[in-house]
Backbone as numpy.savetxt, mean C-alpha at the origin, in Angstrom:
# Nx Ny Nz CAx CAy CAz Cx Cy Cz
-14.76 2.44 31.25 -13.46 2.90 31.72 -12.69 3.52 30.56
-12.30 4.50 30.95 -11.47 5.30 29.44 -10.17 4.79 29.52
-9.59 4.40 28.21 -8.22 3.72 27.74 -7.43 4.57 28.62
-6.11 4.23 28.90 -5.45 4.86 29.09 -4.05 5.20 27.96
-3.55 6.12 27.69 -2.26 6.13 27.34 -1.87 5.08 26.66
-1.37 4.42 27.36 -0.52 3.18 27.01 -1.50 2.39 26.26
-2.84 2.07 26.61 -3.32 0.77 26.11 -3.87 1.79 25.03
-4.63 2.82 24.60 -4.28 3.83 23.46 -3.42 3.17 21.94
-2.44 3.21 22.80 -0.91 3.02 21.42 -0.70 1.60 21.37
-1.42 0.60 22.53 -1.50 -0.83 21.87 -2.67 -1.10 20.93
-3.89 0.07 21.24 -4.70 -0.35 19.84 -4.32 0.06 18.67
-3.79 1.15 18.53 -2.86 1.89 17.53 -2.13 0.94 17.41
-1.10 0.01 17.72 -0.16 -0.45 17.24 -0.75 -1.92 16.33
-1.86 -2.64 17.29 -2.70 -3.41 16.48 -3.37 -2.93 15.05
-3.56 -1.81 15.11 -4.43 -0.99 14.13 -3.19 -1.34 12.50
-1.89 -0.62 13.00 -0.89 -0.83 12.17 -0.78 -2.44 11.69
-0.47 -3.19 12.81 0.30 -4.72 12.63 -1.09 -4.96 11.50
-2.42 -4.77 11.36 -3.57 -5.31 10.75 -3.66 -4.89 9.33
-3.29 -3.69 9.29 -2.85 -2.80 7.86 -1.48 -3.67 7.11
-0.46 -3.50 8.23 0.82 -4.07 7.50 0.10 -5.92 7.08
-0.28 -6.59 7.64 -0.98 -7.71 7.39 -1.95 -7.83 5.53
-2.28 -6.80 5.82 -3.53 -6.93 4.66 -2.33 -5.99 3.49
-1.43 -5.54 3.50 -0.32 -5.42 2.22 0.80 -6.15 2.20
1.01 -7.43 2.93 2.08 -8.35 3.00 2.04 -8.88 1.65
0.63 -9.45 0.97 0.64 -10.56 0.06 1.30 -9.38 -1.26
1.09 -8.13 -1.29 1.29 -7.21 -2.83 3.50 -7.20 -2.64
3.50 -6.81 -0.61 5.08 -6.56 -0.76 5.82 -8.40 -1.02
4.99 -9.06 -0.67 5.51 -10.30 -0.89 5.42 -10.59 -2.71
4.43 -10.39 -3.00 4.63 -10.54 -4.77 5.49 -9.99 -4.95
6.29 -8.70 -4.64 7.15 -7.74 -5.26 8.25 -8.48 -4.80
8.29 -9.11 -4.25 10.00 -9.42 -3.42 9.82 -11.05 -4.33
8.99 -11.37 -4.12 9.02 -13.17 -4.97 9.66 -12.99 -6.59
8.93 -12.08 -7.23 8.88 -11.62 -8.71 10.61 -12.02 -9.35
11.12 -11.38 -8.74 12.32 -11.03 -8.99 13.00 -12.47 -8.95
12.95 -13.38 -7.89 13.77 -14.58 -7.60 13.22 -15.41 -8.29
11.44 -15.37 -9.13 11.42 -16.67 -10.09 12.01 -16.50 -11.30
12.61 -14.72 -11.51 13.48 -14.66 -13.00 14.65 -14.99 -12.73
15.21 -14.66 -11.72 16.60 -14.88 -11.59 17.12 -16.81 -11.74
15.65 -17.18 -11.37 15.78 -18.94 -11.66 15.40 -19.22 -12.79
14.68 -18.88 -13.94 14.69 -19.04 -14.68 16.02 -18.79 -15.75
16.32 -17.69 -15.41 17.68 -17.21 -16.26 19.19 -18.10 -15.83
18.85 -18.41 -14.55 20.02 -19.41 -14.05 19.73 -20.63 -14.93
18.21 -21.12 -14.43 18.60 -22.84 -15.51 18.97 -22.19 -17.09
18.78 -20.84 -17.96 18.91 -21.29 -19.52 20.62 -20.84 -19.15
20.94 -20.46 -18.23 22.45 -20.28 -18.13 23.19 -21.17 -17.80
22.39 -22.11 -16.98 23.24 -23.82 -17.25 23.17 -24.44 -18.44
22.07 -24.36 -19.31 21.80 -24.76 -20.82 23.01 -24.59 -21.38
23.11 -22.97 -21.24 23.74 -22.50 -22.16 25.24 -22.88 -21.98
25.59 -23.06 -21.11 26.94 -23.25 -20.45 27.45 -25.13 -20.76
26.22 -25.69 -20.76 26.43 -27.18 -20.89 26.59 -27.68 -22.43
26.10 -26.63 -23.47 25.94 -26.44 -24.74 27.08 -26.80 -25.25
27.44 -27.90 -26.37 28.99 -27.69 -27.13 29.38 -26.81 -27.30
28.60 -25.70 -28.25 29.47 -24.23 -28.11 29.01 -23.43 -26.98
29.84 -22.57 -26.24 29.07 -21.68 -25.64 28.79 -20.08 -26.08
28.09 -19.87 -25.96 27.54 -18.53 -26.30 28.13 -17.51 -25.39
29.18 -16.64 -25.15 29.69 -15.65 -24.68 28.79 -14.57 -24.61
28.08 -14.10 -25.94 27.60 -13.15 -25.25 26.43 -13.44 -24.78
25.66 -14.39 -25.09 23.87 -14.74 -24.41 24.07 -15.49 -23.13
25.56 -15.66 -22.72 25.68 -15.90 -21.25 25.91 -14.71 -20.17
26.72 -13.91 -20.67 26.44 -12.54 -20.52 25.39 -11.65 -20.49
24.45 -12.10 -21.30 23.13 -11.37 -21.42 21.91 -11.90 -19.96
22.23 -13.35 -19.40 21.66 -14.13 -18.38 22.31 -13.30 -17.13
23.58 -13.19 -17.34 24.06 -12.61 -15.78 23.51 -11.07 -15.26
23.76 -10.37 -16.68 22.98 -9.08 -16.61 21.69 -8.93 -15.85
21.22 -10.03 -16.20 19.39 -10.44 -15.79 19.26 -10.81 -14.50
20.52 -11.20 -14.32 20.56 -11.88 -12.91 21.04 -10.65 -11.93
21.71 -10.39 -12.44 22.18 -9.32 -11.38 20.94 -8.42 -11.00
20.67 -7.37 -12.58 19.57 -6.27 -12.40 18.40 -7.05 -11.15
18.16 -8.25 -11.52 16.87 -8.69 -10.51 17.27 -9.25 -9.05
18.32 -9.33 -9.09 19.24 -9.45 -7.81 18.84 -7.73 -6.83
19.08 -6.68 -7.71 19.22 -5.44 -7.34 17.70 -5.06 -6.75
16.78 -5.60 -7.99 15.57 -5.16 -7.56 14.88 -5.79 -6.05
15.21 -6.91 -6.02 15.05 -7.53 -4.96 15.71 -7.63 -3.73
16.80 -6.86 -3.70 17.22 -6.06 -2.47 16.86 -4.71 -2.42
16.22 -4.78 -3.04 15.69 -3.00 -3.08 13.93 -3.01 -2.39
13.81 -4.34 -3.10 12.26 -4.82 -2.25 12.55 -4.61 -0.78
13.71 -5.76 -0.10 14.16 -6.31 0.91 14.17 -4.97 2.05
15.18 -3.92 1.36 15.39 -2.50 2.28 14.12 -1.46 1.99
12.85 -1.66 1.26 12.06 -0.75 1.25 11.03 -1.64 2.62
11.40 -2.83 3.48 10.65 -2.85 4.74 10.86 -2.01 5.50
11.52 -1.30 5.51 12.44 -0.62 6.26 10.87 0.93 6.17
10.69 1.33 5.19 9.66 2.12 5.15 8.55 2.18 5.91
7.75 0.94 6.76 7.11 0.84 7.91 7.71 0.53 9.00
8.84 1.13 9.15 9.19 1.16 10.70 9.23 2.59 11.40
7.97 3.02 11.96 7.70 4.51 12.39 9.26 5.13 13.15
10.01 4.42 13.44 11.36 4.56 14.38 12.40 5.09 13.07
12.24 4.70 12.05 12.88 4.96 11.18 12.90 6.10 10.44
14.07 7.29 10.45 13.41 8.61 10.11 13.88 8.20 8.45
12.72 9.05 8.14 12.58 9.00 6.46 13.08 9.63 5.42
12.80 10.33 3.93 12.84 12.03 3.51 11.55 12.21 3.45
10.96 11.65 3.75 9.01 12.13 3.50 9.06 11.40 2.08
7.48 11.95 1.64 7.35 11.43 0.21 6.14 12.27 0.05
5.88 12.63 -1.49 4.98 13.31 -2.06 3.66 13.02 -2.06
3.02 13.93 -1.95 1.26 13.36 -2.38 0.91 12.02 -3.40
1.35 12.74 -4.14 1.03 11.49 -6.01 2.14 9.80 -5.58
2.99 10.53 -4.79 3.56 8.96 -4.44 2.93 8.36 -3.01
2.61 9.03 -2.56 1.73 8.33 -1.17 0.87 7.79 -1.94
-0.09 8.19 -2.94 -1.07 7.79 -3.36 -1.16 6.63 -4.07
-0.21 6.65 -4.91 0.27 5.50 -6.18 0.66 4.23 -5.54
1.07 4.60 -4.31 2.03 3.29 -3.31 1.08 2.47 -2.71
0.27 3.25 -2.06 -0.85 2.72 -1.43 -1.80 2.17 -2.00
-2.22 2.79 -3.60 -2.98 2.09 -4.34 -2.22 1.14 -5.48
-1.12 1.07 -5.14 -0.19 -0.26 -5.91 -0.92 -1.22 -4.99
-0.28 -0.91 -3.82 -0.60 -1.77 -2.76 -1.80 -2.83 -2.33
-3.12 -2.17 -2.81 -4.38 -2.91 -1.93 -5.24 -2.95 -2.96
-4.67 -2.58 -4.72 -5.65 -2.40 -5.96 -5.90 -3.90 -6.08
-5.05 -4.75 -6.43 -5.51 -6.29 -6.45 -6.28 -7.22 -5.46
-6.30 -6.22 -4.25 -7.18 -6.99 -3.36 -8.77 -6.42 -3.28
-8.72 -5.13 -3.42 -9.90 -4.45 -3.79 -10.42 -5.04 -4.90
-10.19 -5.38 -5.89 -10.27 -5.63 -7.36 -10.88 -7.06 -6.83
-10.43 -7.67 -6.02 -11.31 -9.29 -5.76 -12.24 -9.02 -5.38
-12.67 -8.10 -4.22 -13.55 -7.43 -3.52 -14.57 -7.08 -3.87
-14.16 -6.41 -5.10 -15.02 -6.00 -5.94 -15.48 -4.36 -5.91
-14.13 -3.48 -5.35 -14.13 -2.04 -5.12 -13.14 -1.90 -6.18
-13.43 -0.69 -6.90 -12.77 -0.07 -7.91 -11.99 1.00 -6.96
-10.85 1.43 -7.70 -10.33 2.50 -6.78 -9.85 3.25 -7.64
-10.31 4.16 -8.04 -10.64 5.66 -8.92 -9.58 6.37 -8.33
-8.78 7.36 -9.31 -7.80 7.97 -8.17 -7.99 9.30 -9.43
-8.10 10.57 -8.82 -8.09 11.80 -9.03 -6.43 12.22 -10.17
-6.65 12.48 -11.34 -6.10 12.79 -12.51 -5.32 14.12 -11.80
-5.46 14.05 -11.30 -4.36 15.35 -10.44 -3.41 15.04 -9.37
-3.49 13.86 -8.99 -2.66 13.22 -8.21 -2.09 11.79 -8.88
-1.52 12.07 -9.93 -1.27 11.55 -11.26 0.30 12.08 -10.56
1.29 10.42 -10.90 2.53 11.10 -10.96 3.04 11.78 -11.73
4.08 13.14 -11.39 4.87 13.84 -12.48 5.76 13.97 -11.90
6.98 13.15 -12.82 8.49 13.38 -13.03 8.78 14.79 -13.01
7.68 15.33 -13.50 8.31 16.88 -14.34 7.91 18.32 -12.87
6.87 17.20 -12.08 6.32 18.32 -11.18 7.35 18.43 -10.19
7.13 19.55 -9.24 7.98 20.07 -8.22 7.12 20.06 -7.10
6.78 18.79 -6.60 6.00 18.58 -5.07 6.17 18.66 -3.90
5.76 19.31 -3.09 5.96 19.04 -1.44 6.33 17.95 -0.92
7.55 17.63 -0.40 7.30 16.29 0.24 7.14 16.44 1.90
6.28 15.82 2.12 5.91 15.28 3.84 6.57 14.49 4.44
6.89 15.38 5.87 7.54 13.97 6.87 6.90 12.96 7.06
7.34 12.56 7.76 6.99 11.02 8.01 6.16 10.28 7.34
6.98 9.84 6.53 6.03 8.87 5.14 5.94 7.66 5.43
6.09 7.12 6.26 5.58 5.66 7.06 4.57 6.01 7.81
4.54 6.98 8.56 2.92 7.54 9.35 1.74 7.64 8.15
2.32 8.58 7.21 1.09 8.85 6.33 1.01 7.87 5.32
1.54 6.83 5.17 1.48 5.53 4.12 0.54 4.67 5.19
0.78 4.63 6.73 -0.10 3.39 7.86 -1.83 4.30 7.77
-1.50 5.89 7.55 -3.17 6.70 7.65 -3.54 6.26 6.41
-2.90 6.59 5.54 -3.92 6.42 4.03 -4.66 5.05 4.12
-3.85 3.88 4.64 -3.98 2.11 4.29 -5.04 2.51 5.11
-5.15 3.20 6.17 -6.28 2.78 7.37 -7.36 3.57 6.56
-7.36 4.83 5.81 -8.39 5.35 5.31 -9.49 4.28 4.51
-8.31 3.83 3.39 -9.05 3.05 2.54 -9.41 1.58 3.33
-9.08 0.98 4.88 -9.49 0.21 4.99 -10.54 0.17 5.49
-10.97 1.71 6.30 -12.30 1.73 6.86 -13.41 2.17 5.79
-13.21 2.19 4.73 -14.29 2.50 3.08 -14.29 0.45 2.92
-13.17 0.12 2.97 -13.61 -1.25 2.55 -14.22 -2.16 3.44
-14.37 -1.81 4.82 -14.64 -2.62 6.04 -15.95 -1.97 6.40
-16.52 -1.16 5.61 -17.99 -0.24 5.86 -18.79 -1.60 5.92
-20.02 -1.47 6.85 -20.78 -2.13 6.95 -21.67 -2.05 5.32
-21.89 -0.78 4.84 -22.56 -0.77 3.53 -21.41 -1.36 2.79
-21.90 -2.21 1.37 -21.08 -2.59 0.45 -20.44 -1.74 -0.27
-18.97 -1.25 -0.44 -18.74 -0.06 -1.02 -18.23 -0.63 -2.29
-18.57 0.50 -3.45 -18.49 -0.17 -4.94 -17.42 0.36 -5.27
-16.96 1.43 -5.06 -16.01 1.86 -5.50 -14.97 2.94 -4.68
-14.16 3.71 -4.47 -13.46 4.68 -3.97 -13.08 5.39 -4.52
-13.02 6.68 -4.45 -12.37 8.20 -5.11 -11.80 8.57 -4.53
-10.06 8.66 -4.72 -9.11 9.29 -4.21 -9.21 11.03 -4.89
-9.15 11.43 -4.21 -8.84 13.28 -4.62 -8.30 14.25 -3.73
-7.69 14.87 -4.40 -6.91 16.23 -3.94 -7.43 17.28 -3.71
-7.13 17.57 -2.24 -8.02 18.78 -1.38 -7.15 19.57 -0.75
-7.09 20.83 -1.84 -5.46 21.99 -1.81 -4.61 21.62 -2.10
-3.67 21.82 -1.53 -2.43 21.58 -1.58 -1.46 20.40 -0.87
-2.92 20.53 0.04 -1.97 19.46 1.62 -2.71 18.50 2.32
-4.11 17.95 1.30 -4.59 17.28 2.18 -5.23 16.40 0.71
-6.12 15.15 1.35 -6.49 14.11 0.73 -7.48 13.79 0.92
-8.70 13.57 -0.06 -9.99 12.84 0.40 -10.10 11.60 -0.41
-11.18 10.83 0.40 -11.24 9.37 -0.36 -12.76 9.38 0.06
-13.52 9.12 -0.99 -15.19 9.10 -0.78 -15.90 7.61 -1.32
-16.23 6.97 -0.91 -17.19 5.35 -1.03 -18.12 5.84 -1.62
-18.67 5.20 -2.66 -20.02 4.69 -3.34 -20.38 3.45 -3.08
-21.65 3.59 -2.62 -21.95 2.07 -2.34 -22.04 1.10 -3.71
-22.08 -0.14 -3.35 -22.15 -1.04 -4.65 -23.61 -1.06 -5.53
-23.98 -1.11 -6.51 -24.84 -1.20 -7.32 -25.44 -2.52 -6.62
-26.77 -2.21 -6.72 -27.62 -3.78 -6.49 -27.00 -4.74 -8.22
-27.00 -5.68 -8.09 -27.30 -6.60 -9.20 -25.78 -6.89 -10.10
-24.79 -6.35 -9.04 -23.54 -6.36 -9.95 -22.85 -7.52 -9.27
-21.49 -7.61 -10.12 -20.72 -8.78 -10.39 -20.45 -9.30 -8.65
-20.80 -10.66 -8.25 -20.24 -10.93 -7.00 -19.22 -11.45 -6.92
-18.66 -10.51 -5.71 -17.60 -9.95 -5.35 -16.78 -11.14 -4.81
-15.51 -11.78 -4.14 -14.88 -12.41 -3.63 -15.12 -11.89 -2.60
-16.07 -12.76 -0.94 -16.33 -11.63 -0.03 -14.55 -11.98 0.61
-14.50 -12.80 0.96 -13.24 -12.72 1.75 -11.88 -12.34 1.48
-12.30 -11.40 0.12 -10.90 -11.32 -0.37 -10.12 -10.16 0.56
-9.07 -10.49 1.16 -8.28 -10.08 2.45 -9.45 -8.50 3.44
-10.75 -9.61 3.33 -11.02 -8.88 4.90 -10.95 -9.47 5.89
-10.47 -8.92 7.21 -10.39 -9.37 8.32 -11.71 -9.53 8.83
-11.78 -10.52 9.98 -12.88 -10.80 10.65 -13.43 -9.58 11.28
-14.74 -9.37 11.56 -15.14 -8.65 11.98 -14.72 -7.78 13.23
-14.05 -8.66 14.30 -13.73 -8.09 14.99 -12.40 -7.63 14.99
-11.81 -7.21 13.65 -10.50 -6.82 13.32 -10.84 -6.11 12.02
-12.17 -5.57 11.96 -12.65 -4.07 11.14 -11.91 -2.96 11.24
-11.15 -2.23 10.53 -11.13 -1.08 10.63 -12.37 0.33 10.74
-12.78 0.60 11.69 -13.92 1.09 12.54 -13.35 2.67 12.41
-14.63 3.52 12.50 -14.14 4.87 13.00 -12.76 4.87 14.15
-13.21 3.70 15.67 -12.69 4.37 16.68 -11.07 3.36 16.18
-10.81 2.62 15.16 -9.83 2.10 14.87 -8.78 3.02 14.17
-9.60 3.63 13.52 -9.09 4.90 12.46 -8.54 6.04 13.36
-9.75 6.51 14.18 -9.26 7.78 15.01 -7.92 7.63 15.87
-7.98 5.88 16.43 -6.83 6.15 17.70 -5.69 5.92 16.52
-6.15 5.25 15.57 -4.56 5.32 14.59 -3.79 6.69 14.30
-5.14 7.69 14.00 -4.73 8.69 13.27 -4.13 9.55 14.55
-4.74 9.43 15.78 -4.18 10.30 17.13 -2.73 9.77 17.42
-2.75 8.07 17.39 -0.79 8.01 17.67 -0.16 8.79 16.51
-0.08 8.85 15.30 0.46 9.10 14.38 1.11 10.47 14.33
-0.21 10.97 15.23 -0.24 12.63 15.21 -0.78 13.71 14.30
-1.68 12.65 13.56 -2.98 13.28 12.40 -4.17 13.49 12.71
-4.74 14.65 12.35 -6.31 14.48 12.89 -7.22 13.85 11.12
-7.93 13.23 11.36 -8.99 12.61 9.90 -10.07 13.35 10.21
-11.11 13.69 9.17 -12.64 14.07 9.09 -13.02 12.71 8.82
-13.75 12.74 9.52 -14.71 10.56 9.40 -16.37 11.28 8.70
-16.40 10.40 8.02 -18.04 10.91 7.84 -18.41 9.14 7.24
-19.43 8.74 7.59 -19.99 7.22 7.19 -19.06 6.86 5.63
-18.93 7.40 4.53 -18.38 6.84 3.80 -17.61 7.82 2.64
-17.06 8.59 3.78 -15.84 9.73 3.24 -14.23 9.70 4.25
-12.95 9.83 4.31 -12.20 10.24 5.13 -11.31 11.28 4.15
-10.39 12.42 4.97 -10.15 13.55 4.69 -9.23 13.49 5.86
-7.73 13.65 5.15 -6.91 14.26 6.16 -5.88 15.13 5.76
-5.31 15.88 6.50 -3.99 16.29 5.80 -2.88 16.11 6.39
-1.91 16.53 5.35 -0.68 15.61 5.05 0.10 16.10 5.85
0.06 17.20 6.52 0.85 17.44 7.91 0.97 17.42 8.93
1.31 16.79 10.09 1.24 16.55 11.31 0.57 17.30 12.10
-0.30 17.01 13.49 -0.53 18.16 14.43 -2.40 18.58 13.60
């Protein structure tokens, strides 16, 4: 029986909730980070405060600390806001789609035991003048799904190559793993099998989104503009 419509955009939407799942633990480090300094700097600021003399300015120097990581961590808090497809965006650049996504899933790959190689041309530059793309929550949920169907390959993939194809599009190519190398953490954040990111997981993702992907066994290729 062919999906219909609707049940379509509930596998798509599963496809997402499974992606956002497998980068919770990197946005959760980023949001934790901040509140074990801000406790640390609070107890030497009771120290310091309980001290016969007090130190004016190295109490001053604690609040500073407190605040700045106060900031960063509401800055964590409102960048959820970035996977909500409802939410219109300014887009975001190639080299930062790229960097985000591989902030994102490098420590879990890295248990895995996939290297993730990223193309010296999609290298951030302050200094460059880049295209930015709409909807950068669509193309941040395609990329995660790219690299999740290289890591969910039935072959063991050793490594990944991110690279730049023109101006407006992105490839990511799998090498399988070397026989005889370091073993890997298998379960390091893969989902059960029957929550693989699959070709037909990838395709209906990339069709809600409104992207078309090139699938090939252990390549994906898309570009960065809608349609």
């Amino acid at each position: 029986m062919k999906a219909s419509p609707g049940a379509r955009s509930w596998i798509a939407a599963g496809v997402r909730h499974e992606l956002l799942t497998r980068a919770l633990p990197a946005l959760r480090h980023d949001m934790a980070a901040p509140v074990s300094v801000m406790r640390m700097a609070l107890l030497m600021l009771k120290r310091q405060i309980g001290a016969p003399a007090i130190d004016a300015a190295a109490c001053e120097e604690r609040v500073a600390l407190i605040d700045h990581q106060m900031s960063e961590l509401v800055d964590g808090v409102r960048s959820l806001r970035d996977w909500e497809l409802a939410t219109t965006d300014d887009g975001i650049t190639r080299s930062a789609l790229v960097a985000q996504c591989v902030g994102l899933m490098r420590a879990a790959f890295d248990m895995h035991g996939i290297v993730l190689e990223v193309d010296p041309a999609l290298a951030p530059d302050g200094g460059r003048d880049e295209t930015r793309w709409p909807q950068g929550a669509a193309l941040r949920y395609l990329f995660l799904g790219a690299l999740g169907y290289l890591h969910d390959s039935e072959t063991e993939t050793g490594s990944i190559r991110i690279e730049a194809r023109g101006d407006d599009a992105v490839c990511l190519n799998g090498t399988p793993r070397e026989s005889g190398g370091t073993s890997p953490v298998l379960d390091a954040h893969r989902a059960p099998r029957a929550l693989a990111i699959d070709a037909v997981a990838l395709q209906s993702l990339a069709e809600d989104l409104g992207y078309t992907v090139a699938l090939e066994r252990d390549s994906v290729c898309f570009a960065l503009a809608a349609g």
